[in-house]
GUZA-641298 format. One line per 3 residues: their letters; for each residue x, y, z of N, C-alpha, C, CB. Coordinates in Angstrom, 3 decimals. Glycine has a CB too. Layout:
% residues N
a) X/Y/Z/X/Y/Z/X/Y/Z/X/Y/Z; ...
END
This chain:
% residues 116
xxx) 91.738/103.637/99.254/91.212/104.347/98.103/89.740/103.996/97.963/92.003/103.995/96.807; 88.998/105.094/97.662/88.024/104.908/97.038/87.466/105.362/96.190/87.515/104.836/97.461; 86.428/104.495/95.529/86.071/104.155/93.641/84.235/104.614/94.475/86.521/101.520/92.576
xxx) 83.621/105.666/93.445/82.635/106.176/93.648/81.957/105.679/92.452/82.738/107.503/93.922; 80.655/105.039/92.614/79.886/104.819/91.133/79.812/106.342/90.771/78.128/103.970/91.179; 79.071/106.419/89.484/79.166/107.622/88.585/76.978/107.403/88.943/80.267/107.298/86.359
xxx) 77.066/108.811/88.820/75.515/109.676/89.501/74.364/108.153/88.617/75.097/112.248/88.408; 73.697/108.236/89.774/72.060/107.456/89.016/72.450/106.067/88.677/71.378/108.259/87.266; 74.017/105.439/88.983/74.119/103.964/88.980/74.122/103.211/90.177/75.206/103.604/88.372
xxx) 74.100/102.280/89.790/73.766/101.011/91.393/74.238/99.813/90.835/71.789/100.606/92.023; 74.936/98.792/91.620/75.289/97.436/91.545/74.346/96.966/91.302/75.827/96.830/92.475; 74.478/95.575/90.507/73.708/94.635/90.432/73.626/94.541/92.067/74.214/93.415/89.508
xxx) 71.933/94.233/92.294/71.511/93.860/93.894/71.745/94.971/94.640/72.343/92.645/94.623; 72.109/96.236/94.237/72.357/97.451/95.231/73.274/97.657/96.226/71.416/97.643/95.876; 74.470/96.505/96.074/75.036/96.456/97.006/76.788/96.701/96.537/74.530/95.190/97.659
xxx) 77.495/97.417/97.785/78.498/97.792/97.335/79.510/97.398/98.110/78.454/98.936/97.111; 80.732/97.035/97.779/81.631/96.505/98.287/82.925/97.029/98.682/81.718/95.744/97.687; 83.549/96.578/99.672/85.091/96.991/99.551/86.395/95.665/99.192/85.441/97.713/101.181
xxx) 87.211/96.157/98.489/87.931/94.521/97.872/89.386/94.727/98.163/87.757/94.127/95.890; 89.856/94.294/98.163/91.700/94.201/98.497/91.723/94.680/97.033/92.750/92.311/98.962; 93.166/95.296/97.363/93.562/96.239/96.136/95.244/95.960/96.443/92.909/98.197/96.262
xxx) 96.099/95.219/95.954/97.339/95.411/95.372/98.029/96.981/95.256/97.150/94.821/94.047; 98.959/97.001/96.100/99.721/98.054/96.046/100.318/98.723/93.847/101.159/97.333/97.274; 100.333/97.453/93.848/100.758/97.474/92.419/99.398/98.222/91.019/101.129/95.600/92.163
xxx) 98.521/97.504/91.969/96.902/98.228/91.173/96.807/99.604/91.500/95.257/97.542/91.803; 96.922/100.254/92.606/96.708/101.260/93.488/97.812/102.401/92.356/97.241/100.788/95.390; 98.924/101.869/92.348/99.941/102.705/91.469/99.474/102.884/90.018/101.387/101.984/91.421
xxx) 99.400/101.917/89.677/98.322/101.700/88.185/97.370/102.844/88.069/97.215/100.204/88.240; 96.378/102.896/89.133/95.401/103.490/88.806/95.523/105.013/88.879/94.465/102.986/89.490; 96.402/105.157/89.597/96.585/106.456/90.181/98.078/107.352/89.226/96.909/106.099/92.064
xxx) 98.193/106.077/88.385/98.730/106.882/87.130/97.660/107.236/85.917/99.924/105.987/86.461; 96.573/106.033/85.913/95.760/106.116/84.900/95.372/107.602/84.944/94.628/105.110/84.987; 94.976/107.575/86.671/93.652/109.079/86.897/94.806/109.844/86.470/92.751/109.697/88.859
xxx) 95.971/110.196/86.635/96.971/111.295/86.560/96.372/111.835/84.615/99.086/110.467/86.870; 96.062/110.707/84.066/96.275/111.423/82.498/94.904/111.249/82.433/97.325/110.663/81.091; 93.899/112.073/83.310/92.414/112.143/83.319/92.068/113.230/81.851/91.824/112.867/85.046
xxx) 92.965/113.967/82.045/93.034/115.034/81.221/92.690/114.398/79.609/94.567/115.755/81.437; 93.715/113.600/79.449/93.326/112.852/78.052/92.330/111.962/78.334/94.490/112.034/77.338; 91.788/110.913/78.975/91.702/110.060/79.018/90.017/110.578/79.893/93.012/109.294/79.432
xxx) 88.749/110.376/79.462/87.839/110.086/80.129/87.367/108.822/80.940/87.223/110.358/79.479; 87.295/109.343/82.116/87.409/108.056/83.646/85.475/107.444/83.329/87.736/109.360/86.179; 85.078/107.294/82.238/83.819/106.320/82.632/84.741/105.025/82.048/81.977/106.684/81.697
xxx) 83.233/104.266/82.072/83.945/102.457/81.869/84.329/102.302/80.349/82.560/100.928/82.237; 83.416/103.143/79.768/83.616/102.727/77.748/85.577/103.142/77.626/82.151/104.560/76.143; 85.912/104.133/78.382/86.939/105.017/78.203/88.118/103.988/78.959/86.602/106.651/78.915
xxx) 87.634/103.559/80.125/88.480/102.864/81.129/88.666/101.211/80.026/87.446/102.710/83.036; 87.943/100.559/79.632/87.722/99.317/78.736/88.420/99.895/77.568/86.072/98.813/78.428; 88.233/101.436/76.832/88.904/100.732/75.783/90.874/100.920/75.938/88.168/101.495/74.221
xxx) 90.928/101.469/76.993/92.675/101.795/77.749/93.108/100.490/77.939/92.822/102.688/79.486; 91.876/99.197/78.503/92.508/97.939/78.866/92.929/97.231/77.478/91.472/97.006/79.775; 91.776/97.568/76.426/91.859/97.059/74.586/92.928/96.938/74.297/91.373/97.967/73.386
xxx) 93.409/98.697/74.531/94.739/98.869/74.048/96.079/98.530/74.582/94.811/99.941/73.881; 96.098/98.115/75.913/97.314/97.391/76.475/97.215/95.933/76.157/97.447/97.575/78.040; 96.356/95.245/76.246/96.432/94.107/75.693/96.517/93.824/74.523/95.744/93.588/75.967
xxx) 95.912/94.769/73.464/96.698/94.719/71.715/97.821/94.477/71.747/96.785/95.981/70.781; 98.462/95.427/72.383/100.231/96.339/72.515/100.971/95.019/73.005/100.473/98.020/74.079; 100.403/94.128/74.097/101.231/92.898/74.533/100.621/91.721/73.784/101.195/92.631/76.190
xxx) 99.935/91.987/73.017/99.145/90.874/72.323/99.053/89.753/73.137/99.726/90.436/71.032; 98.098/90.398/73.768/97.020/89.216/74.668/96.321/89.118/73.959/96.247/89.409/75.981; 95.462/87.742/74.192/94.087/87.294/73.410/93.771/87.975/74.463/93.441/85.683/73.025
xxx) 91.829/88.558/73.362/90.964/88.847/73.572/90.293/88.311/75.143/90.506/88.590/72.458; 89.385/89.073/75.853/89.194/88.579/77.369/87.814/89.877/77.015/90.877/88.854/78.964; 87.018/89.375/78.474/85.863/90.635/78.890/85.964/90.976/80.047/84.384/90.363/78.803
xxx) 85.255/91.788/80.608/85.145/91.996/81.822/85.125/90.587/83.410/83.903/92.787/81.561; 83.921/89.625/82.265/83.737/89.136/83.536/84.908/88.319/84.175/82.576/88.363/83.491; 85.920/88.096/82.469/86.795/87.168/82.527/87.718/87.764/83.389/87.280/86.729/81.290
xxx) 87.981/89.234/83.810/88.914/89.650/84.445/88.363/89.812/85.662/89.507/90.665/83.926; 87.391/89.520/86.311/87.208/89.323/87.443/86.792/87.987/88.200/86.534/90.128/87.582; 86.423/87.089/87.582/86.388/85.793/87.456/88.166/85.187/87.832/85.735/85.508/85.826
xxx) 88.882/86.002/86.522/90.430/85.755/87.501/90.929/86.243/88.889/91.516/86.318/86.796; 90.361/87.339/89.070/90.949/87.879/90.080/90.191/87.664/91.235/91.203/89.144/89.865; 88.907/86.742/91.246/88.088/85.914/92.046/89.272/84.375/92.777/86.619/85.374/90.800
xxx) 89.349/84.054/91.343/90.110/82.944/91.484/91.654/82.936/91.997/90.039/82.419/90.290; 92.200/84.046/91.637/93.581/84.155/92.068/92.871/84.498/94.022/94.710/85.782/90.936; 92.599/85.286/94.178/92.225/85.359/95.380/92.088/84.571/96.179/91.501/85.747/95.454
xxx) 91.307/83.643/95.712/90.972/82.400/96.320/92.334/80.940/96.544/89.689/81.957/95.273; 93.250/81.538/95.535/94.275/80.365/95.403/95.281/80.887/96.282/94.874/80.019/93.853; 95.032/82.300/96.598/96.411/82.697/97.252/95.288/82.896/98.279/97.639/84.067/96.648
xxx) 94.949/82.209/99.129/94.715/81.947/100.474/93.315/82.565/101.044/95.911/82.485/101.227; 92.758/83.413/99.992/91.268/83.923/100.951/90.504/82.930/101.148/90.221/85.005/100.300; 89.294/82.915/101.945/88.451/81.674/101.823/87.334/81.924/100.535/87.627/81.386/103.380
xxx) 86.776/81.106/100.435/85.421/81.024/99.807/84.552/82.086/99.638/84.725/80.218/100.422; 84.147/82.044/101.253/82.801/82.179/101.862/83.622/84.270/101.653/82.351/80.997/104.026; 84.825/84.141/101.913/85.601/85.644/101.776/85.521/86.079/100.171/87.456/85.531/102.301
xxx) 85.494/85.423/99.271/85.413/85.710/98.266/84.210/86.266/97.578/85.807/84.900/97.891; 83.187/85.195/97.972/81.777/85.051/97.695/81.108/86.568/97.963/81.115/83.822/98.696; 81.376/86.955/99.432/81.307/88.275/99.832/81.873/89.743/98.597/82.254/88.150/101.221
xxx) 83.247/89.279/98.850/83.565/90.692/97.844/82.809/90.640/96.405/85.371/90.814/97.439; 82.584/89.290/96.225/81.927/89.519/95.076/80.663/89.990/94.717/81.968/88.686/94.630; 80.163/89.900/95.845/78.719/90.372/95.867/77.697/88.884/95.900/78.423/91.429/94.328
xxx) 78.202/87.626/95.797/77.034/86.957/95.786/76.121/86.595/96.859/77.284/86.037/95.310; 74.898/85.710/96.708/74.245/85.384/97.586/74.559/84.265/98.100/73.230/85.447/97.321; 75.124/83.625/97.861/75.308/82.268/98.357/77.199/81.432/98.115/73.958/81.376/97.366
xxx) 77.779/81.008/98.707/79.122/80.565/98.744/79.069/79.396/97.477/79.562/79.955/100.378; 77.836/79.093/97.390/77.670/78.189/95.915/77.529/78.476/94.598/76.712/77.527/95.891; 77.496/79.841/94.211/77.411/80.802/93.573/78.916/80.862/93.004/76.845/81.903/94.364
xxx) 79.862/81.414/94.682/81.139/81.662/93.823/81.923/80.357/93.770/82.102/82.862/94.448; 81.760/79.118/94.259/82.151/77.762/94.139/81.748/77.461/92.494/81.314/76.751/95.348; 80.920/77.911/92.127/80.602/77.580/90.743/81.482/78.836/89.663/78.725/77.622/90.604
xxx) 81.248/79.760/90.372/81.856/81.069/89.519/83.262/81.163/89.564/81.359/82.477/90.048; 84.273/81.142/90.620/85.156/80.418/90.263/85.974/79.109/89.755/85.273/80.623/90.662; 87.247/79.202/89.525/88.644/78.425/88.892/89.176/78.066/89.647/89.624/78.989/88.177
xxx) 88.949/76.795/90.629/90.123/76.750/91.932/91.162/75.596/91.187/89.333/76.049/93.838; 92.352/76.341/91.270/93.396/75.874/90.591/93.949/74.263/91.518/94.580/77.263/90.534; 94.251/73.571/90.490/94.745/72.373/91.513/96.277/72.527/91.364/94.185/70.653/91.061
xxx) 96.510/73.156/89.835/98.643/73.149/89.915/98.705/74.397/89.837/99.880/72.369/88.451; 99.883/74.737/90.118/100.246/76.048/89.676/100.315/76.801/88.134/101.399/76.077/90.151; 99.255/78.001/88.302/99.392/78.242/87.022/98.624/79.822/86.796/98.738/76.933/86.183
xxx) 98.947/80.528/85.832/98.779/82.004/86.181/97.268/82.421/85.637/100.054/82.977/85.414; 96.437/81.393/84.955/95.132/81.269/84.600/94.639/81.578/83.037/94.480/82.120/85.513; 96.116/82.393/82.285/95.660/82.991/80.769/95.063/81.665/80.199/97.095/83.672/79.656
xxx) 95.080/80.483/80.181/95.129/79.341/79.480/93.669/79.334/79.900/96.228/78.111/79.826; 92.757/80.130/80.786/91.246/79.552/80.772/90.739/81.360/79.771/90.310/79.123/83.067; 91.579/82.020/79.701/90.818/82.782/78.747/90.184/82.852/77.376/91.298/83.434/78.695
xx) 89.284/83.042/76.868/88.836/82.681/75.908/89.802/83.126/74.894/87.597/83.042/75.823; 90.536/82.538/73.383/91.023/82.741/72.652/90.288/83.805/71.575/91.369/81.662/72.430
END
């Protein structure tokens, strides 16, 4: 699958990536796009769909970076390397995402580092 920026945007640093995607995300999303009709596909529209599932399960509050910061870190715990991570993420340096990630020492699913 692929995710197209929207006209006249660019990554931080101009650079664009490809990331492992979960069969389970892939289904997700491709139900989201199904109710495009209701639902406008920019980010304000896409963020406030995430608002509202996490109200509904009453999750604490989280942001963006926090949800990729996890999914940095889960990545990294379930076996990618570093230097593999550092990449999808876009950084410049493997010390970057050594600092930017959570490398878990026990087992644990990470809600407990989200901000309350």
């Amino acid at each position: 699958m692929t995710i197209t920026p929207k006209k006249n945007w660019t990554t931080k640093g101009y650079r664009y990536r490809d990331i492992p995607v979960s069969k389970n995300t892939i289904d997700a999303l491709l139900a989201f796009v199904g109710v495009r009709d209701d639902i406008a596909l920019d980010d304000k529209a896409v963020w406030n769909e995430i608002q509202r599932v996490r109200q509904a399960a009453r999750l604490p509050k989280f942001s963006i970076h926090d949800l990729r910061r996890a999914w940095a870190s889960a990545m990294h715990k379930n076996g990618a390397s570093i230097k593999q991570v550092s990449v999808w993420l876009g950084h410049c340096a493997v010390q970057v995402t050594e600092r930017y990630i959570r490398i878990f020492e026990t087992d644990t699913t990470g809600h407990e580092f989200l901000p309350r």
